[in-house]
NUKOLSE-845271 format. One record per atom (N, C-alpha, C): residue in three letters; residue number from 1; x, y, z negated. Coordinates in nm, 2 decimals, m for minus. Layout:
  residuo  num      xx      yy      zz
      ala  NUM       X       Y       Z
...
REM end
This chain:
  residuo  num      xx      yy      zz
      unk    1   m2.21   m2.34    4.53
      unk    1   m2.33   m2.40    4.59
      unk    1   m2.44   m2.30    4.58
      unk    2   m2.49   m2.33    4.70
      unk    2   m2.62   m2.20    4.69
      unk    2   m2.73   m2.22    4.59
      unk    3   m2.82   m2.14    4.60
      unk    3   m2.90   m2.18    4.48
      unk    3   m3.03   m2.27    4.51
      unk    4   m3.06   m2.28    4.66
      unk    4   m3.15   m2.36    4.67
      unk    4   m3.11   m2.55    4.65
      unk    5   m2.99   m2.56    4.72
      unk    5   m2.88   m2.69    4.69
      unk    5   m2.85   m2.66    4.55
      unk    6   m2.86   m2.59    4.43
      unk    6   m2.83   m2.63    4.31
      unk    6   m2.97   m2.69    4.23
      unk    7   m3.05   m2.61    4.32
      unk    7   m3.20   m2.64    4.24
      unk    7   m3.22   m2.81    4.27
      unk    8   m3.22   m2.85    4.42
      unk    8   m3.19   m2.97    4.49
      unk    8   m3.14   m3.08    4.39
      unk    9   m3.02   m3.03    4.39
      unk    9   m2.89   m3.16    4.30
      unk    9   m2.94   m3.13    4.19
      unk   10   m3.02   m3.04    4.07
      unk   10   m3.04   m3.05    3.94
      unk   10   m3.14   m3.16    3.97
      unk   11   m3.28   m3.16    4.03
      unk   11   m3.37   m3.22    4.03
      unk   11   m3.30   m3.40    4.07
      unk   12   m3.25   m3.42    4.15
      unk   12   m3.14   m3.55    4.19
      unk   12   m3.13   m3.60    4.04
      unk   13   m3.04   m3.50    3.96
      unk   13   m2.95   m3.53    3.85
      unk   13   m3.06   m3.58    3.75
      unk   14   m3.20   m3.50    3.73
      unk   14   m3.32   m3.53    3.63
      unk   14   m3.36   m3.66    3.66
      unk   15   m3.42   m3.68    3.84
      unk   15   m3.44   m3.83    3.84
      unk   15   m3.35   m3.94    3.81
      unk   16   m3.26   m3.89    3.82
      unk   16   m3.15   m4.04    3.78
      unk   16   m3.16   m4.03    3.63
      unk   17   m3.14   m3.94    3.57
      unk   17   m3.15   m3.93    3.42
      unk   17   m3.26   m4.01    3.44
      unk   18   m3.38   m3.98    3.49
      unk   18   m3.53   m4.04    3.42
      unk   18   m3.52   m4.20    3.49
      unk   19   m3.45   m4.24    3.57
      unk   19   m3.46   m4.34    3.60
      unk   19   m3.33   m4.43    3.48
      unk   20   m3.26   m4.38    3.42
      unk   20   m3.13   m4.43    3.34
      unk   20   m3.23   m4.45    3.19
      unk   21   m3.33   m4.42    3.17
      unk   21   m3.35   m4.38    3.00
      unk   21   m3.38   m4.50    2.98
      unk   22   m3.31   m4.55    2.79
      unk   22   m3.29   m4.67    2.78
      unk   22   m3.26   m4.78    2.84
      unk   23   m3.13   m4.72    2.92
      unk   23   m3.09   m4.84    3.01
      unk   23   m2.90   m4.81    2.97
      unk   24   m2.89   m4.70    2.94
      unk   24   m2.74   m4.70    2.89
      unk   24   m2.73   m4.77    2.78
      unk   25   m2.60   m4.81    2.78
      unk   25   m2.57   m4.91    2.63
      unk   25   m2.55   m4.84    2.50
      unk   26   m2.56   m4.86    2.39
      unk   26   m2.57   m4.78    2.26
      unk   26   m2.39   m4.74    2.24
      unk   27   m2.38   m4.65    2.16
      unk   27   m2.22   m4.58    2.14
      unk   27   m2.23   m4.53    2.02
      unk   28   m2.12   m4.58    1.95
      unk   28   m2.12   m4.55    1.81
      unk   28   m2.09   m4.37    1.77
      unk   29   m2.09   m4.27    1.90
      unk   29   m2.06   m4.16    1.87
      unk   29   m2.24   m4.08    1.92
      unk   30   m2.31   m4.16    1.93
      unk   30   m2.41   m4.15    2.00
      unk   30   m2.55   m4.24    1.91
      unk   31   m2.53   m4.22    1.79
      unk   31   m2.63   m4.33    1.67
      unk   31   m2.80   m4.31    1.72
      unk   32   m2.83   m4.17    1.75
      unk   32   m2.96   m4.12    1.84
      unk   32   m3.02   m4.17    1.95
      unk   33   m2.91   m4.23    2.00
      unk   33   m2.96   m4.26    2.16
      unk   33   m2.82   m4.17    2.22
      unk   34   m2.85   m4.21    2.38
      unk   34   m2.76   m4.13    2.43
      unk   34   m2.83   m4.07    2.57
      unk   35   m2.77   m3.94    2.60
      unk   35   m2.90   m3.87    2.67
      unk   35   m2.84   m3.91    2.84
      unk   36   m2.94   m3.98    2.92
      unk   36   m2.94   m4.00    3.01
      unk   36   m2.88   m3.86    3.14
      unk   37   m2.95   m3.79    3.10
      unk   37   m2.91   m3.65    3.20
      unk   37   m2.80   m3.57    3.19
      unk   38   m2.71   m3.55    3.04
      unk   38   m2.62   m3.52    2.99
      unk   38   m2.48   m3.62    3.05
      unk   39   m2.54   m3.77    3.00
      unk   39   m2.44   m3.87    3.12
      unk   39   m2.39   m3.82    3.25
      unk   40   m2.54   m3.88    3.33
      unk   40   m2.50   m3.78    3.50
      unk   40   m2.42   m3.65    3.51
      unk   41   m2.47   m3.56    3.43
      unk   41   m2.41   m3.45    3.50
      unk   41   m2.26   m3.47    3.49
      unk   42   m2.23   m3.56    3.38
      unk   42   m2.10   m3.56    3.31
      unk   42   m2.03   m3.68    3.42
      unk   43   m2.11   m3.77    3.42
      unk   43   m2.03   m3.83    3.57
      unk   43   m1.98   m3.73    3.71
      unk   44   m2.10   m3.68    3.73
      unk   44   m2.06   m3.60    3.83
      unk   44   m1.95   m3.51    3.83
      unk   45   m1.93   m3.41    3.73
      unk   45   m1.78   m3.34    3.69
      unk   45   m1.69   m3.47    3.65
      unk   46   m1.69   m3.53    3.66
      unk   46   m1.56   m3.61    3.60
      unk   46   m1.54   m3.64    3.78
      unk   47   m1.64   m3.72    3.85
      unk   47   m1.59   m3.74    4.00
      unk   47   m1.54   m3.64    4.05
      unk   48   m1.62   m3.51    4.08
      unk   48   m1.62   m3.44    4.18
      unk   48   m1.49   m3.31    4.12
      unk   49   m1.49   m3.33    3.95
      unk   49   m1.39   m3.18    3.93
      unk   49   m1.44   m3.04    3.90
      unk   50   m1.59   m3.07    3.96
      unk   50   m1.64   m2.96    3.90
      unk   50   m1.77   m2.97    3.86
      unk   51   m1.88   m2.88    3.75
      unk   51   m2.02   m2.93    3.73
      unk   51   m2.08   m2.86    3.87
      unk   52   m2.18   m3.00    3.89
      unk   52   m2.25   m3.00    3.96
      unk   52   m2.35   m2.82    4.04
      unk   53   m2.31   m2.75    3.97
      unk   53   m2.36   m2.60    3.99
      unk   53   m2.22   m2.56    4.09
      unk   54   m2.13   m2.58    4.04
      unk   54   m1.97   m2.55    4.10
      unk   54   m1.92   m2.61    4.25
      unk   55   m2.01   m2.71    4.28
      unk   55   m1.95   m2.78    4.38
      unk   55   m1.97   m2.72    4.50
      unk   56   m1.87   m2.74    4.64
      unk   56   m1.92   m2.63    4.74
      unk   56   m2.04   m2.72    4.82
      unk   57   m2.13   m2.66    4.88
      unk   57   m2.25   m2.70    4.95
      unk   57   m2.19   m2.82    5.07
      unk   58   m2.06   m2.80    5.07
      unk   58   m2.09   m2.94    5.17
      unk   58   m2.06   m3.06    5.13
      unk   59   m2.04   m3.10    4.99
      unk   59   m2.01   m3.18    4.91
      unk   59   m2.17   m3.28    4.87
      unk   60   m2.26   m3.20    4.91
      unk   60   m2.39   m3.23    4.84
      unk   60   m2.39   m3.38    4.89
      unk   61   m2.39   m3.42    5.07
      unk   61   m2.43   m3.58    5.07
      unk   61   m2.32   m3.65    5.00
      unk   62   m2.23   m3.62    4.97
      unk   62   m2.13   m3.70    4.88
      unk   62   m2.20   m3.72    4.76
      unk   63   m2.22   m3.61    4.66
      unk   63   m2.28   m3.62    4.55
      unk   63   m2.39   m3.74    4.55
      unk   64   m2.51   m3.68    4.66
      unk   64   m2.63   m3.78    4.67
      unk   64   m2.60   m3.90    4.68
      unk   65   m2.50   m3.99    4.75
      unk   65   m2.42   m4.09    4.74
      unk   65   m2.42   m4.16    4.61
      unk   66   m2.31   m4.04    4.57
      unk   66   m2.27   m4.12    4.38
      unk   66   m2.38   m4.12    4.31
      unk   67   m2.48   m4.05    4.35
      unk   67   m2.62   m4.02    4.22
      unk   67   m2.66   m4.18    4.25
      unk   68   m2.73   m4.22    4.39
      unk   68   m2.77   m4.34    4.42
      unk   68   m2.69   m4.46    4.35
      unk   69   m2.53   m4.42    4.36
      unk   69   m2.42   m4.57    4.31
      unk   69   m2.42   m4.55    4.14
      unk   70   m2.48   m4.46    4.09
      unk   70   m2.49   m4.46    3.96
      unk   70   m2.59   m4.56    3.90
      unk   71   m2.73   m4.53    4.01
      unk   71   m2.84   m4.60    3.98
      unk   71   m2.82   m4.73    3.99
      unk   72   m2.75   m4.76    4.05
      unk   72   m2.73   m4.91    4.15
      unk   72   m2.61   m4.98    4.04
      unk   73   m2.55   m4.93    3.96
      unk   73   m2.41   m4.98    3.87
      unk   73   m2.48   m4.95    3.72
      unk   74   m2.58   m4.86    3.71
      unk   74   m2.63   m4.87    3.55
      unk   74   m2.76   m4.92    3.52
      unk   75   m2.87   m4.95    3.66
      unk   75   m2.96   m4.96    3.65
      unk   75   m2.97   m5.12    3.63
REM end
């Protein structure tokens, strides 16, 4: 991904973090809290197969997609 679409999808990835905080459920491996932005990205590599810096640029409206169905299923 180029670097201007990585800057793009990081900022995506912060707002959903910032829109997720204190809204994930508590986890016994996670006694702290659990970090909203750390989640996302980690959804993101688990869908897509690669972290979100790795993915090829024309994958991006897919991504934007699942960022939105994240909000919409955890919010």
């Amino acid at each position: 991904m180029n670097l201007k679409n990585k800057k793009y999808l990081w900022s995506l990835i912060q707002s959903t973090g910032d829109f997720l905080v204190g809204k994930l459920p508590s986890h016994p491996n996670h006694p702290k809290g659990r970090n909203p932005y750390a989640h996302v990205a980690l959804r993101v590599k688990n869908r897509f197969g690669y972290s979100y810096k790795d993915l090829p640029d024309e994958r991006l409206p897919e991504v934007i997609k699942f960022l939105d169905l994240i909000k919409q299923e955890e919010g």
